[in-house]
NUVOSE-385434 format. One record per residue (C-alpha): x, y, z. Coordinates in steps of 0.25 Angstrom, whole numbers, padded with zeros to 4 digits, always signed. Layout:
XYZ ...
//
This chain:
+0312+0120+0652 +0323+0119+0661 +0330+0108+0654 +0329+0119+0642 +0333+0129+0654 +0347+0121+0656 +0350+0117+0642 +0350+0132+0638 +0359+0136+0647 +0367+0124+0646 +0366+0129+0630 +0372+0142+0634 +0383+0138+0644 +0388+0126+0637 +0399+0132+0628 +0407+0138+0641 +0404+0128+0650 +0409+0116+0641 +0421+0124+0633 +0433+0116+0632 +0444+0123+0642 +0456+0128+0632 +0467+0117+0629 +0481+0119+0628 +0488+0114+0615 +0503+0112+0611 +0510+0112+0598 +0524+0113+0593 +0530+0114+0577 +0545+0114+0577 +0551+0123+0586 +0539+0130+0593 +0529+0123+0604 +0515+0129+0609 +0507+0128+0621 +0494+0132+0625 +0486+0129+0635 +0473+0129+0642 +0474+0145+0646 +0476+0148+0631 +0491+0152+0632 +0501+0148+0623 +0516+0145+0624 +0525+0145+0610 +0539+0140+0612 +0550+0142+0602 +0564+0134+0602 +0577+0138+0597 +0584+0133+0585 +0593+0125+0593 +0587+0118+0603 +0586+0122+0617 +0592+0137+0616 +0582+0145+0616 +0565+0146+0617 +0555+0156+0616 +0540+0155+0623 +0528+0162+0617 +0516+0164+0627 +0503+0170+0624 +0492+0168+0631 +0478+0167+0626 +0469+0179+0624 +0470+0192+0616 +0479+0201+0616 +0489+0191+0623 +0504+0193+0619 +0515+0184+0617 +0527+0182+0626 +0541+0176+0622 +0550+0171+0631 +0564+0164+0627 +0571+0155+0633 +0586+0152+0633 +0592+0137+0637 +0606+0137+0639 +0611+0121+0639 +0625+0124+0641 +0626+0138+0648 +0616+0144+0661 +0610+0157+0655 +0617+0169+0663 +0608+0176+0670 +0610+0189+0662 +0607+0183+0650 +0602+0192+0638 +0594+0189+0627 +0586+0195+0615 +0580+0190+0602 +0583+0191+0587 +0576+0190+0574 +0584+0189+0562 +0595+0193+0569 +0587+0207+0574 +0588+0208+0587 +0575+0212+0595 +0580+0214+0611 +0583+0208+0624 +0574+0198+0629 +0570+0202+0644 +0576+0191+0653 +0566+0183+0662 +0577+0175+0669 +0591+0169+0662 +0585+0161+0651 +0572+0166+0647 +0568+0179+0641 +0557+0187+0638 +0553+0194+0625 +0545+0207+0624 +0534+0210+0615 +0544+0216+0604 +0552+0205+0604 +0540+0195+0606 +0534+0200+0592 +0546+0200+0584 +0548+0186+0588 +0533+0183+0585 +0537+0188+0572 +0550+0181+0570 +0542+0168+0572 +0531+0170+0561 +0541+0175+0551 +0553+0164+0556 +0562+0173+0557 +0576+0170+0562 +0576+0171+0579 +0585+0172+0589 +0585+0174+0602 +0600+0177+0611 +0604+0175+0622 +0617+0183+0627 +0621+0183+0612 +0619+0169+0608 +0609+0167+0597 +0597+0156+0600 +0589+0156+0586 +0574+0153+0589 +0566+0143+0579 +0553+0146+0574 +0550+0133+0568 +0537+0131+0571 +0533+0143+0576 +0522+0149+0567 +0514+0138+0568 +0516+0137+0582 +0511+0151+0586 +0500+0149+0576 +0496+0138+0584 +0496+0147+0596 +0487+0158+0589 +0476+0146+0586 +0477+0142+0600 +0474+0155+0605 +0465+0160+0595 +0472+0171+0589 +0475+0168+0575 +0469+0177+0567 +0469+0188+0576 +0478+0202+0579 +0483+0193+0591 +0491+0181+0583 +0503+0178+0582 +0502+0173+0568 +0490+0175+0560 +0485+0189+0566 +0471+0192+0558 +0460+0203+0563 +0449+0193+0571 +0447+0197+0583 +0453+0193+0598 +0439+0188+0603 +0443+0176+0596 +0458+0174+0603 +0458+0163+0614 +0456+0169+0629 +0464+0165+0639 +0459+0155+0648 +0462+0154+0664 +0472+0145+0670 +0464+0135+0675 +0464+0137+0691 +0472+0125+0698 +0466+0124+0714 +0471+0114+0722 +0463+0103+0729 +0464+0102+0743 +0465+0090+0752 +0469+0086+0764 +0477+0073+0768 +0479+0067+0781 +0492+0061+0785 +0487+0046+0786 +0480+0047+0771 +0496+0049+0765 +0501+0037+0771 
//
């Protein structure tokens, strides 16, 4: 009886006791790179056309209703940025605002500006980001298949929430976000004659 006792409970616990923690993945196609990792959140980057101009980062973490964030960053090889730099972002050639300035070479986007680049991926359109009037063109080779792969991770294709493949099912099935996993130091103490 209570070896039936203990392999029904056993029964009942198994599945959360034993689950497999959540593994990051990466994967890049062309001119797009993704990260996620074992939190659930994901991080796109995008590069310029000409190498080493410009880049864009796309975060979202996992769960529903989680948004994206775009962040772009400028390199300048022959020039330091000056501090009042300005910057703003253009898609076929229309121009859709100033970018807010985090410090002298990165800039974030707002939630406009965000969807309309989404958007601009999907469709390749042509993108451009400036940078006190100097036009840095975006490539979004590889993109598509890059935030799909992002959706999978997280779950949401198929829902309200993609990014690509929206669909009706519901959020319940969209990946939660996971903790951080807590890091606690050990302690020990060393005496001066075990260092010699």
């Amino acid at each position: 009886m209570r070896a039936f006792f203990w392999a029904a409970w056993l029964g009942l616990c198994s599945t959360p006791l034993l689950a497999a923690p959540l593994q990051g993945f990466s994967f890049a196609q062309k001119d797009w790179e993704l990260a996620c990792d074992n939190t659930g959140a994901c991080r796109a980057a995008g590069y310029g056309v000409r190498m080493g101009e410009v880049s864009v980062l796309l975060t979202r973490n996992a769960g529903s209703e989680q948004h994206l964030t775009a962040t772009v960053t400028f390199a300048q090889i022959e020039h330091d940025i000056p501090a009042d730099s300005t910057a703003s972002l253009l898609i076929d050639d229309r121009d859709f605002g100033a970018l807010d300035a985090l410090d002298d070479s990165h800039f974030r986007l707002d939630s406009d500006q965000t969807t309309a680049l989404l958007q601009a991926l999907t469709n390749q359109r042509k993108i451009e980001f400036t940078l006190n009037g100097q036009h840095l063109p975006l490539s979004s080779a590889g993109s598509r298949e890059v935030l799909g792969k992002m959706d999978a991770f997280q779950r949401r294709t198929g829902t309200a929430d993609a990014l690509l493949d929206k669909g009706d099912a519901g959020d319940d099935a969209i990946l939660p976000a996971t903790p951080a996993p807590e890091i606690i130091a050990a302690r020990f103490s060393i005496t001066r004659s075990q260092c010699r």
